[in-house]
SEDOMAR-105140 format. One line per field, with one value per residue (C-alpha): residue number from 0; residue in one letter; x, y, z. Coordinates in steps of 0.25 Angstrom, whole numbers, plus 5000, padded with zeros to 4 digits. Each point is the difference from the previous one (the first is absolute). Example, Ala and Ser with C-alpha at 12.3 -4.5 7.8 and 13.67 -1.06 7.14 Angstrom:
2
nr	0	1 .
rest	a	s .
c1	5049	5006 .
c2	4982	5014 .
c3	5031	4998 .
This chain:
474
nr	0	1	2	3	4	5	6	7	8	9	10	11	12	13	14	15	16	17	18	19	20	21	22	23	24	25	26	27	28	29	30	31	32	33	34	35	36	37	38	39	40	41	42	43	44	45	46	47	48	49	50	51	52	53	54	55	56	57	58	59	60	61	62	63	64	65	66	67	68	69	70	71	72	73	74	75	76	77	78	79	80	81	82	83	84	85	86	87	88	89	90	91	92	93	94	95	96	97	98	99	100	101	102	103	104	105	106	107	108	109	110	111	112	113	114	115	116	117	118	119	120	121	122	123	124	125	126	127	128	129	130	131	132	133	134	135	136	137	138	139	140	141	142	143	144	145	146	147	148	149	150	151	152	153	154	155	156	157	158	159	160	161	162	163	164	165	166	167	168	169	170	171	172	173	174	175	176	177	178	179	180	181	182	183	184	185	186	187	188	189	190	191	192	193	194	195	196	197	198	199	200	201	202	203	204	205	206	207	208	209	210	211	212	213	214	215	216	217	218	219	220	221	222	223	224	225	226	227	228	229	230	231	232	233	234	235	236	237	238	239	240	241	242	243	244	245	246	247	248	249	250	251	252	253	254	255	256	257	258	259	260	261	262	263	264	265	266	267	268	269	270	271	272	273	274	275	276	277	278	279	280	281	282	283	284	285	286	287	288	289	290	291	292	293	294	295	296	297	298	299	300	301	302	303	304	305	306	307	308	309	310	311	312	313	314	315	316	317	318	319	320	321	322	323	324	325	326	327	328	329	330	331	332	333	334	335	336	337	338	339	340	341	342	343	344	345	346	347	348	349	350	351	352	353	354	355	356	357	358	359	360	361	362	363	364	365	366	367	368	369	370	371	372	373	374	375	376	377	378	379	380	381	382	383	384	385	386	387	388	389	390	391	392	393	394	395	396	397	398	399	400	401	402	403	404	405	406	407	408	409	410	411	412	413	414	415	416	417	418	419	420	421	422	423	424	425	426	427	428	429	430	431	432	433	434	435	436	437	438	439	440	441	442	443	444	445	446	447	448	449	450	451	452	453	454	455	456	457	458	459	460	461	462	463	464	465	466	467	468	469	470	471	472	473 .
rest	x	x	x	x	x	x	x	x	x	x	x	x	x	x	x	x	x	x	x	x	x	x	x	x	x	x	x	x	x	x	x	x	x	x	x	x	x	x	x	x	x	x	x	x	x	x	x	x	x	x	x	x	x	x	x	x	x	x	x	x	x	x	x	x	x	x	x	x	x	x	x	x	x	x	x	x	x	x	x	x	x	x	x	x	x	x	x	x	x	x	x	x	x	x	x	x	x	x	x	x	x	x	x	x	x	x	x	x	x	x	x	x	x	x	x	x	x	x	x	x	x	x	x	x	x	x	x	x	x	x	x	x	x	x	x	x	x	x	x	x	x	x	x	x	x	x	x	x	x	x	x	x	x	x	x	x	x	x	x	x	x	x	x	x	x	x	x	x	x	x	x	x	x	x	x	x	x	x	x	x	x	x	x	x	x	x	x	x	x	x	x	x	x	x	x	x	x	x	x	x	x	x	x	x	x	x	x	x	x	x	x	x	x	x	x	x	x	x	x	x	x	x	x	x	x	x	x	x	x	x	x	x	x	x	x	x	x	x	x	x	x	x	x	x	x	x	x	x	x	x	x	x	x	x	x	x	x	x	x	x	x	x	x	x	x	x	x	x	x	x	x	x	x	x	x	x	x	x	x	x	x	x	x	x	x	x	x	x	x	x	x	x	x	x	x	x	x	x	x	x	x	x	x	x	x	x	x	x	x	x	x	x	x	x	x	x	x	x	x	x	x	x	x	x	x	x	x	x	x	x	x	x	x	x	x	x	x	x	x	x	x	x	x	x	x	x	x	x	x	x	x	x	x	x	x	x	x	x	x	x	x	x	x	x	x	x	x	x	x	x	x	x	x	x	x	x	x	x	x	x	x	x	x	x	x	x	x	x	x	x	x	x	x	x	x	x	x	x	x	x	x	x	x	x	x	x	x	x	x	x	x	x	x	x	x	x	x	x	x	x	x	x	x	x	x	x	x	x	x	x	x	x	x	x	x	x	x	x	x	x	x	x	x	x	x	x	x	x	x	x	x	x	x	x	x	x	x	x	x	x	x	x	x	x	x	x	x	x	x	x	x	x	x	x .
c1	5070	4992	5006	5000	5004	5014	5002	5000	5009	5009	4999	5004	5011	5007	4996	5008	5012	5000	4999	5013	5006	4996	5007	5012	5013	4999	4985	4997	4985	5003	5006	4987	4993	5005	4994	4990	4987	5002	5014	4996	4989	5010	5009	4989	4999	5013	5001	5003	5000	4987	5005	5005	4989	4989	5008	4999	4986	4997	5007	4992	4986	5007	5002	4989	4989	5010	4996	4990	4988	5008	5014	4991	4994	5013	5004	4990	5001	5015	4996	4992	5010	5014	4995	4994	5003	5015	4995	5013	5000	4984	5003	5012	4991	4990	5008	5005	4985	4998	5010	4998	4986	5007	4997	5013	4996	4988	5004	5011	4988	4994	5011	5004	4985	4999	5004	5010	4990	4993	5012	5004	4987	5000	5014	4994	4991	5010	5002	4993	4986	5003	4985	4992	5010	4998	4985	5002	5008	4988	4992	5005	5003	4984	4998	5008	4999	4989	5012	5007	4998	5015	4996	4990	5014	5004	4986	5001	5012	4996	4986	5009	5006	4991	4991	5008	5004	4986	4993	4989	5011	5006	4989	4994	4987	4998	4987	4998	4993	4997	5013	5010	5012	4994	5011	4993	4987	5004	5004	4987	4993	5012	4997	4985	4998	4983	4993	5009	5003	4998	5009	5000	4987	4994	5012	4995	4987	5005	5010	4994	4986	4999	4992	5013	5011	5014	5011	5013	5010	5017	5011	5012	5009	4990	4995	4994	4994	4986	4999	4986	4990	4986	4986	4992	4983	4993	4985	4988	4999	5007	4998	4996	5005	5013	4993	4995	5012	5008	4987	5003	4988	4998	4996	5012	5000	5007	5009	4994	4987	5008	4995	5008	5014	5001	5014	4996	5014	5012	5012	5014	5009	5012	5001	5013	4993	4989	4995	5010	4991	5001	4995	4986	4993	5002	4986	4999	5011	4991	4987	5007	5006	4985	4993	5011	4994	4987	4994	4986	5003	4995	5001	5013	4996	5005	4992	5012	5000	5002	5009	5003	4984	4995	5014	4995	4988	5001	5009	4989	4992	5009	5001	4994	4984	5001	4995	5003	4992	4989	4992	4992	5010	5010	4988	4999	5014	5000	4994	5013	5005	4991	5008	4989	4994	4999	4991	4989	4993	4996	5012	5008	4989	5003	5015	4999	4991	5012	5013	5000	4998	5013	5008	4998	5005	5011	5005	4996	5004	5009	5015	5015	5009	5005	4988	4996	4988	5002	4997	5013	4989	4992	5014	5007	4986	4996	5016	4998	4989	4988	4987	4992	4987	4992	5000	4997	4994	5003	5008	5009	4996	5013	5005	5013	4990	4989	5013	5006	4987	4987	4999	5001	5007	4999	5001	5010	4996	5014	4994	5011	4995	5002	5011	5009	4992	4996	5012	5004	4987	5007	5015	4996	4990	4997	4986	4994	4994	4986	4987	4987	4993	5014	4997	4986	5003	5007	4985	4998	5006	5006	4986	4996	4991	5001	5011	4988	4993	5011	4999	5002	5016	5006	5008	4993	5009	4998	5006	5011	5004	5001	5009	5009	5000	5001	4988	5003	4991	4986 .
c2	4976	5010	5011	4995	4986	5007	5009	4988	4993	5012	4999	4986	5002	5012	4990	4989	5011	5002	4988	4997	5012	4994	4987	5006	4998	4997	5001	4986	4993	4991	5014	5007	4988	4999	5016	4999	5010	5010	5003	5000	5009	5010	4998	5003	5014	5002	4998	5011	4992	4999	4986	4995	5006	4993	4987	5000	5003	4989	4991	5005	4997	4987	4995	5006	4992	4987	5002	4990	5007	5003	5004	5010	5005	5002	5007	5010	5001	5005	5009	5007	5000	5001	5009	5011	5017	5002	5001	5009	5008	5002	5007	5008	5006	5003	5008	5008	5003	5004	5011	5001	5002	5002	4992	4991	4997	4996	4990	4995	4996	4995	4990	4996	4996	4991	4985	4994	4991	5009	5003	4985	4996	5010	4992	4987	5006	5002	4984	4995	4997	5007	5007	4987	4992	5013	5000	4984	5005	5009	4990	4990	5012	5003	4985	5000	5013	4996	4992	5013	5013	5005	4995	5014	5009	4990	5001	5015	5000	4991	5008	5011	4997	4992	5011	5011	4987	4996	5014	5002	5006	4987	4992	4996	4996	4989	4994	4984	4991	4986	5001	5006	4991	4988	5003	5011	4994	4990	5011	5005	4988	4998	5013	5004	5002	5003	4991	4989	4995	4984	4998	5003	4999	5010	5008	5002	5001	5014	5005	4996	5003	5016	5005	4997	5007	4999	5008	4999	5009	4995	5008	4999	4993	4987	5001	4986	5002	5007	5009	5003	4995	5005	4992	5007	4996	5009	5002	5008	5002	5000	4984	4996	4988	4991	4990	5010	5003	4983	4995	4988	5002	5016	5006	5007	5014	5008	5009	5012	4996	5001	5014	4994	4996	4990	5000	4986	4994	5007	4992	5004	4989	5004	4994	5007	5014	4999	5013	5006	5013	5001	5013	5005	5001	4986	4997	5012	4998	4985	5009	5009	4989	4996	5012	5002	4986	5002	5013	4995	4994	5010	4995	4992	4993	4990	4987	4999	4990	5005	4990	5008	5001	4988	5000	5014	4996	4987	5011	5009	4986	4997	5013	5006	5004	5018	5007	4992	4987	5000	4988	4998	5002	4989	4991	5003	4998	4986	4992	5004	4987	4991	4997	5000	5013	5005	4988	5005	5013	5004	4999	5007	5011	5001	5002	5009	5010	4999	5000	5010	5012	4991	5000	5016	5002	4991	5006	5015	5001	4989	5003	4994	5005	5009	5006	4991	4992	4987	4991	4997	5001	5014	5004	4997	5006	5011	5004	5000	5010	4991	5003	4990	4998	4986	4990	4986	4989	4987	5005	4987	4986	4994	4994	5010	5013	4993	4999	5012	5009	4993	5001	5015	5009	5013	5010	5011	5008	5008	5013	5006	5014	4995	4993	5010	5006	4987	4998	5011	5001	4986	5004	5014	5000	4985	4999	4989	5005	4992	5000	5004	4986	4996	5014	4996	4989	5011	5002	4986	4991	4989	4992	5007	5009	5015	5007	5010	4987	4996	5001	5011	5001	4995	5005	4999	4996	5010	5008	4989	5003	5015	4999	4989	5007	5017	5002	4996	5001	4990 .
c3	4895	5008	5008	5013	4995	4993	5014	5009	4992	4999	5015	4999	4993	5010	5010	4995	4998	5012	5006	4993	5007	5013	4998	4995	5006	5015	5000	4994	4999	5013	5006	4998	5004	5012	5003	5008	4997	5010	4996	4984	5004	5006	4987	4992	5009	4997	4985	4991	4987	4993	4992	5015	5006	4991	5003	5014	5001	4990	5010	5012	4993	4995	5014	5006	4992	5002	5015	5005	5008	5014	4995	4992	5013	5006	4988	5002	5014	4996	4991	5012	5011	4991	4991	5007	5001	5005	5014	5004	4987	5002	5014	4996	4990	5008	5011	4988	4994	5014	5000	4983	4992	4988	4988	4999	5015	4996	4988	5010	5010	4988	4994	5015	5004	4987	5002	4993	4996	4990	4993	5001	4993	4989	4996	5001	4990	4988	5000	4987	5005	5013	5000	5001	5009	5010	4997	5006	5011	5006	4996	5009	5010	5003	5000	5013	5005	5012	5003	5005	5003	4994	4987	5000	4997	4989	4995	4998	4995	4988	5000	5000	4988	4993	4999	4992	4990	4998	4998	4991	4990	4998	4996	4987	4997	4990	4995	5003	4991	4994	4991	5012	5001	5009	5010	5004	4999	5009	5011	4999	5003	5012	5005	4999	5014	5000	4992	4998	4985	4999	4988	4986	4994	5013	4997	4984	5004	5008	4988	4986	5000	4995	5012	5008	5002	5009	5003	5007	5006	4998	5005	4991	5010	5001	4985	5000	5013	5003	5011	5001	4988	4998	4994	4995	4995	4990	5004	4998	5014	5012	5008	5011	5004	4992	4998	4987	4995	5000	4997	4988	4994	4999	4988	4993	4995	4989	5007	4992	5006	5015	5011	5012	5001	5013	5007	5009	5002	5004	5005	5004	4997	5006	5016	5002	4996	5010	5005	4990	4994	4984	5000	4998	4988	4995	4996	4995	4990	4996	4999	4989	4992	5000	4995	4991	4993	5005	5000	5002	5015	5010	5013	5006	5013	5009	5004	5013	5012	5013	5007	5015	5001	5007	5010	5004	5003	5007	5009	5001	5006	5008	5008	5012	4996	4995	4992	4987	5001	5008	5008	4985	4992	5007	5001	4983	4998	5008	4986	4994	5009	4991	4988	4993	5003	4986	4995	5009	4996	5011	5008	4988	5000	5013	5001	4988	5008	5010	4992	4992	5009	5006	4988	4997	5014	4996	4987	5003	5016	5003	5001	5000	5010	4989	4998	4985	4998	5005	4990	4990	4986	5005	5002	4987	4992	5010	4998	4984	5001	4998	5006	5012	4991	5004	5009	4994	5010	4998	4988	5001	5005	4999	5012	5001	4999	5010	5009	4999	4997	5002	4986	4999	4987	4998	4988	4997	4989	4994	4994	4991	5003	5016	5002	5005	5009	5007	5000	5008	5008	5007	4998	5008	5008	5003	4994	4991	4991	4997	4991	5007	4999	5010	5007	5003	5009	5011	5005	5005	5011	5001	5002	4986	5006	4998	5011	5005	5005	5009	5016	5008	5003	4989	4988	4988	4988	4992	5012	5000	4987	5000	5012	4993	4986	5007	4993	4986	4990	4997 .
């Protein structure tokens, strides 16, 4: 029996105690039953017994995943408006913190301002499979939370939460391949969420051959459940395009033969933990299990989509003519209407000219309100400390990446010795940090023609860029 098996069943087993204890005496099963959430909820508060304690939260989840779709949206909707700060309590403490800087003022403030909420789902938490059942519950939360705007302060609470429970310390990185239990296998083929998996025979083709490789990350709590898992190509160059690296027919290669390892799928699987942040680093921890088994690789790369790109700039399109697309280039961008744009050379050689000065501007200068890159994948690299270092046109064909990207991907090249201080060059000062072939594409315009070429008046991007990015480095 593994570890985590033998402590849920010991959590079982205190469970079922307790749940003896709850239907003891006066309290009987049809007593209990007759309870509605909210009051077992305030129970649950309440509780000072750990067995009890376990019991009732076990019954909470119980009921909770019993619900039918709009009971469970009422549930939630009571977790936001019954299980708030003490409203009272909060502004006594405050009038006192007024009068009192002290320290004690200061944790009183603290513990009033905390809703009830957060304490409430750390109990539910001790009920056996507590984790995943919460993981479920946000899940369904974000599914509806364009529904209503209160769901934002029951959002960060779980976010709250959820992200000293998921830290980088918690998890464990395992090795995936053709002989993992195939319960696991078949979460990978479930969850890959880039290039999708047809079945079993494309999933072998990924896992046995020895120029491939896969990694996952678990967390003790949802031990048979992946959080994020990583495929990875061994090469002896850095791709191009994806259609390389799933091509049937390629010609395999020992691993010791391998330069390059290619990271070109990396799937969260967790809905529930969406946005969640495990920590930087986490490639980083993938890139030293690889040279630890193979010294000879040199380069670790990226072949990544980039799936916020062509939203951005059918944006861009949209809006009023300035200094970012002029008359040619929205004239250029026009063949991208054509589904079949890519089929024709001249048109593609066209739009390349134009789009990628576009998608430098998009990855080095563009922003989220909170000041982050505003794609999700140059977020999640940039953050790990890799390194902007080519941009691949047409890299993907497929019908998604067309969709999402006009077929773009891009390269990120983790550098051991440089991972930390890209990292921090984003974490501190906000500034992507980019290869000089990327770089290079600052002197040009959005028409792909160099920035000192354009008319009188306007800004030319290079310009752009440095008041965007304070004058970071090229």
């Amino acid at each position: 029996m593994s570890e985590a098996s033998f402590f849920t069943d010991m959590l079982q087993s205190i469970t079922d105690r307790g749940r003896q204890l709850l239907f003891s005496g006066s309290r009987t099963p049809q007593v209990v039953a007759e309870v509605d959430l909210r009051e077992l909820c305030e129970m649950l508060l309440s509780s000072r017994g750990e067995a009890s304690g376990m019991a009732l939260a076990a019954e909470i989840l119980d009921r909770w995943g019993a619900l039918e779709s709009v009971c469970a949206q009422s549930f939630l909707s009571m977790l936001h408006e019954q299980f708030g700060p003490d409203t009272a309590r909060l502004e006594q403490t405050i009038e006192h913190y007024r009068t009192d800087k002290s320290s004690a003022a200061v944790i009183a403030l603290h513990q009033a301002a905390e809703p009830r909420r957060q304490e409430l789902l750390r109990r539910l938490n001790h009920a056996p499979n507590g984790t995943a059942r919460l993981v479920r519950m946000r899940e369904q939360l974000l599914a509806s939370k364009d529904r209503s705007a209160e769901y934002h302060a029951l959002d960060a609470d779980f976010t709250h939460l959820f992200g000293s429970w998921f830290n980088r310390g918690f998890l464990t990185l395992r090795p995936i391949d053709w002989s993992t239990p195939a319960y696991i296998l078949e979460k990978i083929i479930k969850y890959e969420a880039v290039h999708e998996i047809a079945g079993w025979e494309e999933l072998r083709r990924r896992l046995a051959p020895a120029d491939r490789r896969c990694f996952a990350f678990f967390h003790p709590r949802l031990a048979d459940e992946p959080l994020v898992f990583v495929e990875v190509a061994l090469t002896r160059s850095v791709p191009s395009a994806i259609a390389d690296v799933l091509d049937e027919g390629r010609a395999q290669i020992s691993p010791d033969e391998a330069t390059t390892a290619v990271f070109y799928s990396i799937s969260n699987c967790q809905d529930g933990l969406r946005g969640i942040s495990f920590g930087n680093f986490l490639i980083k921890q993938v890139v030293d299990d690889l040279r630890r088994d193979l010294p000879g690789l040199k380069n670790f790369v990226t072949l990544s989509p980039v799936p916020g790109f062509a939203r951005w700039l059918a944006k861009a399109r949209s809006s009023a003519p300035d200094s970012l697309l002029s008359e040619a280039a929205r004239e250029t961008l026009m063949r991208l209407d054509d589904p079949n744009w890519a089929d024709d050379d001249d048109a593609a050689a066209e739009v390349e000219r134009v789009l990628l000065p576009l998608a430098v501007r998009y990855f080095l200068a563009e922003r989220t309100p909170e000041g982050r890159p505003v794609d999700p994948v140059a977020r999640f690299h940039l953050g790990n400390g890799a390194r902007l270092e080519r941009l691949n046109f047409l890299g993907d064909r497929s019908a998604k990446a067309m969709e999402q990207a006009h077929g773009l991907m891009v390269n990120y090249l983790y550098k051991l010795d440089d991972i930390v201080a890209n990292h921090e060059a984003l974490a501190q000062r906000g500034e992507v940090i980019a290869s000089t072939e990327v770089r290079s594409f600052l002197n040009q315009n959005g028409d792909g023609r160099r920035a000192d070429n354009r008319q009188q008046g306007s800004r030319p991007f290079a310009n752009i860029m440095n008041s965007t990015l304070g004058g970071g480095r090229k």
